[in-house]
N, C-alpha and C positions, 0 to 999 in steps of 0.2 A: 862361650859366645865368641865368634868370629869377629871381624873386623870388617868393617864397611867396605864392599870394592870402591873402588873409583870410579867406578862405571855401572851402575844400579840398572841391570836389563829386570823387565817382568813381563810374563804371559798372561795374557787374559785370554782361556778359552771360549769356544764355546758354537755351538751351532747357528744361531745369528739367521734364524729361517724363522721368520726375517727379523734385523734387529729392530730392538725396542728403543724408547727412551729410558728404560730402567737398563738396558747394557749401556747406552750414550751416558745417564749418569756416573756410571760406576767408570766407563771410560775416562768420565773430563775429571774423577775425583783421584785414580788409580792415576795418571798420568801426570800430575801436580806433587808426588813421592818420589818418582823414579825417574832416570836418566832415559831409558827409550823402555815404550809400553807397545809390545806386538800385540793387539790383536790375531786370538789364532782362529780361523774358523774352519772347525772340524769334519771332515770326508768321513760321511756316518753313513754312506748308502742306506745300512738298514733300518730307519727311520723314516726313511720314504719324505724326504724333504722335497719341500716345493717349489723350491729355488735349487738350481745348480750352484757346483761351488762356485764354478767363478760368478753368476749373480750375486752368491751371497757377497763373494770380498771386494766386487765392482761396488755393491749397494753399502757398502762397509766402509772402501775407500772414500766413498762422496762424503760421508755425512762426518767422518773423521778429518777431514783437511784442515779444519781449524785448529787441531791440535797437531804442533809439530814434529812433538816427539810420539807420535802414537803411529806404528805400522801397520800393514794388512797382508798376513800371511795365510795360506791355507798348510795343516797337513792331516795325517791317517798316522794310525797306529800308536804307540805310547806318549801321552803328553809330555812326561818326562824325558824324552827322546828328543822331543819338538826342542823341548824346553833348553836341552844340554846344548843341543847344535845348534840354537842361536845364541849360544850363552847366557841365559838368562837364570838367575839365581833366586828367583821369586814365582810362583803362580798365584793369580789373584782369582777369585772366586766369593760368586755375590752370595747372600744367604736372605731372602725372605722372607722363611717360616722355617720353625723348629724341623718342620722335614726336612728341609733343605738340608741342616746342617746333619743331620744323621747320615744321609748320604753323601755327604763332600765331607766330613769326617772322614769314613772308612775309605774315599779315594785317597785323602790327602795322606794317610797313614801310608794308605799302599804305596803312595809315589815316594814319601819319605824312607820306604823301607829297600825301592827301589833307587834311589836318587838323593842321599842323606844329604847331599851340598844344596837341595834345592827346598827354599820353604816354601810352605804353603800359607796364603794369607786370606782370613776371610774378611771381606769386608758388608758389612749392614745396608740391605738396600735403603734408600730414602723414601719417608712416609707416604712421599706422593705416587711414588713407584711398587711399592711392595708389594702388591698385586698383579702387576704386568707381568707377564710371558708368554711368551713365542706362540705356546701353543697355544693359547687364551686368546690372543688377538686373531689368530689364524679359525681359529672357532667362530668366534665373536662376527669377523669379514665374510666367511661361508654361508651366513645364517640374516648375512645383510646390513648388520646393525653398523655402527659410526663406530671409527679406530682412530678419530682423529684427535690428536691427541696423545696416542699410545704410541706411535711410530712416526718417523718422520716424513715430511708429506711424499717427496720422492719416492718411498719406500712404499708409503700408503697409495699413492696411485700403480706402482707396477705391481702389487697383493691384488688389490681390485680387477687388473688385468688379466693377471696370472688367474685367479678364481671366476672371471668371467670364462676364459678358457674350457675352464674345465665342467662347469655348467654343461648339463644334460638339455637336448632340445625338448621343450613343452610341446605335447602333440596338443 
């Protein structure tokens, strides 16, 4: 077991199209541990996100300002990567359901086999949250129903916008 830095950097990745209140939880709870918590928000082109990056870390930036030590980065390519070059010695990662962890297990292995100084930390969504995500809410908005609630309202009017958008014209 190593020794505490003195400087406790951690990553929180993740696509953030668009964020939740279940990433803001795990934001305000990951960020009351460490000395600075970057938010990374991830350039996934091939997920066909509905937000650009820079809306995601604009809409990311807003709603994080109450937390001082929490940043808003974007990068692509290995999180481990991300993770070295801002020096950060921790990745945090939510877990909701038993699937979740099956698949952020075998990431975290991979980073740790690629990156041994860097841990990987899961933390448990909270009960009010455990259900929220990205993709849920973004389903949920397409189909009309009420997000409020699930995102924060900033967030929740440009989704609205953004999906007005894209709405097909009724002949």
């Amino acid at each position: 077991m190593g020794l505490k830095p003195d400087h406790l950097v951690a990553v929180y990745p993740g696509s953030f199209d668009p964020i939740t209140y279940g990433h803001l939880d795990l934001i305000a709870r990951a960020s009351g541990f460490v000395d600075k918590l970057i938010a990374g928000v991830l350039r996934n082109e091939s997920k066909q996100p509905l937000f650009s990056v820079e809306e995601r870390v604009e809409m990311l930036g807003e709603v994080v300002r109450e937390y001082p030590n929490v940043e808003v980065d974007s990068f692509d390519g290995l999180l481990v990567e991300f993770a070295a070059a801002r020096r950060a010695s921790l990745i945090i990662r939510g877990i909701r359901a038993i699937s979740d962890y099956e698949y952020e297990l075998q990431m975290a292995l991979m980073n740790r086999r690629l990156r041994p100084n860097i841990e990987t930390v899961f933390m448990m969504a909270s009960e009010a949250h455990s259900f929220i995500s990205a993709r849920l809410v973004k389903e949920v908005a397409k189909l009309g129903g009420n997000i409020s609630g699930l995102v924060p309202p900033g967030v929740e009017a440009r989704l609205k916008e953004r999906l007005l958008e894209k709405q097909p014209v009724k002949a």
